[in-house]
C-alpha positions as CSV (number, residue, x, y, z in Angstrom):
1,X,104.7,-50.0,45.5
2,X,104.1,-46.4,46.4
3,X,103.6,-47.2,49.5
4,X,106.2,-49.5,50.6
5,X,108.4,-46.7,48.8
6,X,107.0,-43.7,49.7
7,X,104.4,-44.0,52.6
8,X,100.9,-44.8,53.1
9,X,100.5,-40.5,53.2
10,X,102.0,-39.8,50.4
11,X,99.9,-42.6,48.5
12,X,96.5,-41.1,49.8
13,X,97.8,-37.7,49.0
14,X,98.3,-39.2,45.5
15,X,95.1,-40.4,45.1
16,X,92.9,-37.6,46.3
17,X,95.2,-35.7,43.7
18,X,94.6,-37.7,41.3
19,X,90.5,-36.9,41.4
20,X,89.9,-40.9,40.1
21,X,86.3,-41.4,38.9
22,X,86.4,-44.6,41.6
23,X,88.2,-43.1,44.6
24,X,91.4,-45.1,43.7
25,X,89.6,-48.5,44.6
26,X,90.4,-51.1,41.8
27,X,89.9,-55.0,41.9
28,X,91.2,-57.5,39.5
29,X,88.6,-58.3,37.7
30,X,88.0,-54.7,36.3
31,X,88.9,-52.5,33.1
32,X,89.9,-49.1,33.9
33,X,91.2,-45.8,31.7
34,X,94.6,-45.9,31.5
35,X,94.7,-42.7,31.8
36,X,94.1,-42.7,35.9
37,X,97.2,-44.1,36.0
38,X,98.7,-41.8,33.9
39,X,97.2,-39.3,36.4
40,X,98.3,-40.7,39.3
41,X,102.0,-40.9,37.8
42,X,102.0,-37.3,37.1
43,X,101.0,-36.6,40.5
44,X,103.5,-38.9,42.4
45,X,105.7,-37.6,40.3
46,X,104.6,-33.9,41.7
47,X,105.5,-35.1,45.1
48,X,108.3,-37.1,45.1
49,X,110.1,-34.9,42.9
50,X,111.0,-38.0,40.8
51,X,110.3,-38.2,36.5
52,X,107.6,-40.2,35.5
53,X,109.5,-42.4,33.7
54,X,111.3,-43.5,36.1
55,X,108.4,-43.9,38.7
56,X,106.6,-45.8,36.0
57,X,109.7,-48.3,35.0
58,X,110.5,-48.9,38.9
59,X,106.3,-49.5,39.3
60,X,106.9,-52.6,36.3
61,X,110.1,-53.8,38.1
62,X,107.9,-54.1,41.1
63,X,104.9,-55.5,39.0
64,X,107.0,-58.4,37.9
65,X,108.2,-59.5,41.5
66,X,104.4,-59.3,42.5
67,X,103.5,-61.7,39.0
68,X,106.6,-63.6,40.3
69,X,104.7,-64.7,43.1
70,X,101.0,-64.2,42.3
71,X,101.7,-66.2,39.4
72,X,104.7,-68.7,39.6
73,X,103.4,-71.3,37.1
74,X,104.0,-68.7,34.3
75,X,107.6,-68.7,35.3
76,X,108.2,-72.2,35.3
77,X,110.8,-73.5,32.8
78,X,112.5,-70.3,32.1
79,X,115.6,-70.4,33.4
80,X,116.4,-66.6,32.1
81,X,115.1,-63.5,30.4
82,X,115.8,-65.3,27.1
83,X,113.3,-68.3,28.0
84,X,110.9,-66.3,29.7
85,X,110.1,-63.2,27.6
86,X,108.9,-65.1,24.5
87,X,106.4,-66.9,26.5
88,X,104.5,-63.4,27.6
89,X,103.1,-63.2,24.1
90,X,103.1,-66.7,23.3
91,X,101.9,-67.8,26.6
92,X,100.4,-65.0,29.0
93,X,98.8,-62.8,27.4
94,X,96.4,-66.0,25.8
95,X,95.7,-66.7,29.3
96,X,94.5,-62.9,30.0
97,X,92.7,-63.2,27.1
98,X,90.6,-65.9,28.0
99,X,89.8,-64.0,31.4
100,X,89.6,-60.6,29.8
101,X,88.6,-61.2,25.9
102,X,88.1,-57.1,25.2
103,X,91.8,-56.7,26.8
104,X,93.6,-54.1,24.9
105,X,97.2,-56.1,25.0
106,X,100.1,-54.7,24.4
107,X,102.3,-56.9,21.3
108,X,105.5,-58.6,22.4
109,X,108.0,-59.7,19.6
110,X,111.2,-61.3,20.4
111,X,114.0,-62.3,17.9
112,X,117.2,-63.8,18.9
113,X,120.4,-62.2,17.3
114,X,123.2,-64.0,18.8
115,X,123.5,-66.9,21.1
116,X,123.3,-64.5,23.5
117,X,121.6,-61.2,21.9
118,X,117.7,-60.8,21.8
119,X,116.0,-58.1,20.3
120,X,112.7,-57.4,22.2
121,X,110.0,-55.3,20.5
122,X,106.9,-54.1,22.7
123,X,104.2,-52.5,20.7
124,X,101.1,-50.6,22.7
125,X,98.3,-47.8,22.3
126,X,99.0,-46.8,25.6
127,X,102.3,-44.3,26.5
128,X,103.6,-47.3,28.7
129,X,106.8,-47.9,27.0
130,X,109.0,-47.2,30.4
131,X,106.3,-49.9,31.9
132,X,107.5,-52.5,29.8
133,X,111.4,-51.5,30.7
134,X,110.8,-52.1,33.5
135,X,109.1,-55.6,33.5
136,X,112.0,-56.7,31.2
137,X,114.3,-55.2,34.2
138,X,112.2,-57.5,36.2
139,X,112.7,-60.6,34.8
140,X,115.8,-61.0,36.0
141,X,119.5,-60.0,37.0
142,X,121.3,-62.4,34.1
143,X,120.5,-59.6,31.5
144,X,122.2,-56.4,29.9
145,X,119.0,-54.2,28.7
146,X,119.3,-51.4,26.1
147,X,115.9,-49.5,25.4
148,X,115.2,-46.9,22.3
149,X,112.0,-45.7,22.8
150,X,110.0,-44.6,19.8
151,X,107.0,-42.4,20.5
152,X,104.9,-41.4,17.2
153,X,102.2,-38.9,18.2
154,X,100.4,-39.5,14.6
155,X,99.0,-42.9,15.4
156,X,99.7,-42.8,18.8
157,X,101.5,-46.5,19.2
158,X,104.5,-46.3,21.6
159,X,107.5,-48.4,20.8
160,X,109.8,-49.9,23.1
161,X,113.1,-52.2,21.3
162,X,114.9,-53.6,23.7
163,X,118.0,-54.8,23.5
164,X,118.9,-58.0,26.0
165,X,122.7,-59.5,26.0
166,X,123.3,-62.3,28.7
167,X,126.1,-61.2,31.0
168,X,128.3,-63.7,32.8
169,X,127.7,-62.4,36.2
170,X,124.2,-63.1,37.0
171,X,124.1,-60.8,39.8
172,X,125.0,-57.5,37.9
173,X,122.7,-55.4,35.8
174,X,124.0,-53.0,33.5
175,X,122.5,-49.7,33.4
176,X,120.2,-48.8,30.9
177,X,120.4,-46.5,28.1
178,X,117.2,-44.8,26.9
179,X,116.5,-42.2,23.9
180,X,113.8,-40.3,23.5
């Protein structure tokens, strides 16, 4: 993403930054400190200028398009963000654990309101709460998102509710509210 957005440059510049124990080199089957992307955030967000939070909810917008196509079979039979956001917890994330059994997971809870009102609750250790924005962003143009972010420094859990309401234009989004 940071470099079909900003430039192959500016993504080395990032990296060297960024002083990763592995150089920046990361393959799929490894487990890595969150907290070199949280570095590497902080200094893309030192060059571009942009706020973290936004860097980090366009990086899971981008993330879903990529699962979209890495992945496609976890995408079949959802027609919308309604069908397909329960299956991530129900789903997805049983099929990471079987690859990655010591995975730290995020929790995904989704409750219908209304016909057309889900409340989506995303539960992490990790400060990735604009991450899963984001993804829900990602699923799809047939949804209105609302976020209120929750950030408790005693037990360090970030919470992200999420709002979704169906519009009838699917090719509108709404723009996002956030609090702090």
């Amino acid at each position: 993403m940071v470099e079909a957005r900003f430039g192959a440059e500016t993504a080395d510049r990032v990296i060297d930054a960024s002083e990763l124990a592995n150089g920046g080199a990361y393959t799929t089957v490894g487990t890595y400190d969150h907290m070199e992307l949280v570095r590497m955030v902080e200094c893309l967000s030192r060059e571009t200028g942009e706020g973290g939070g936004e860097l980090v909810k366009a990086f899971g917008e981008y993330l879903m398009e990529r699962f979209g196509k890495i992945y496609p079979q976890f995408f079949v039979g959802a027609g919308s963000s309604f069908d397909f956001l329960p299956m991530v917890e129900s789903h997805i994330h049983v099929e990471v654990k079987k690859l990655y059994p010591e995975a730290g997971l995020p929790r995904l809870a989704c409750r219908r309101e209304e016909e057309d009102v889900m409340v989506v609750e995303y539960r992490s250790q990790r400060p990735f709460a604009d991450l899963a924005e984001g993804m829900i962003l990602g699923t799809g143009p047939s949804a209105e998102i609302w976020f209120s972010k929750v950030l408790p420094l005693v037990d360090k859990t970030a919470t992200c509710n999420a709002g979704i309401n169906m519009l009838p234009n699917p090719d509108v989004y709404a723009v996002c509210e956030a609090a702090a």
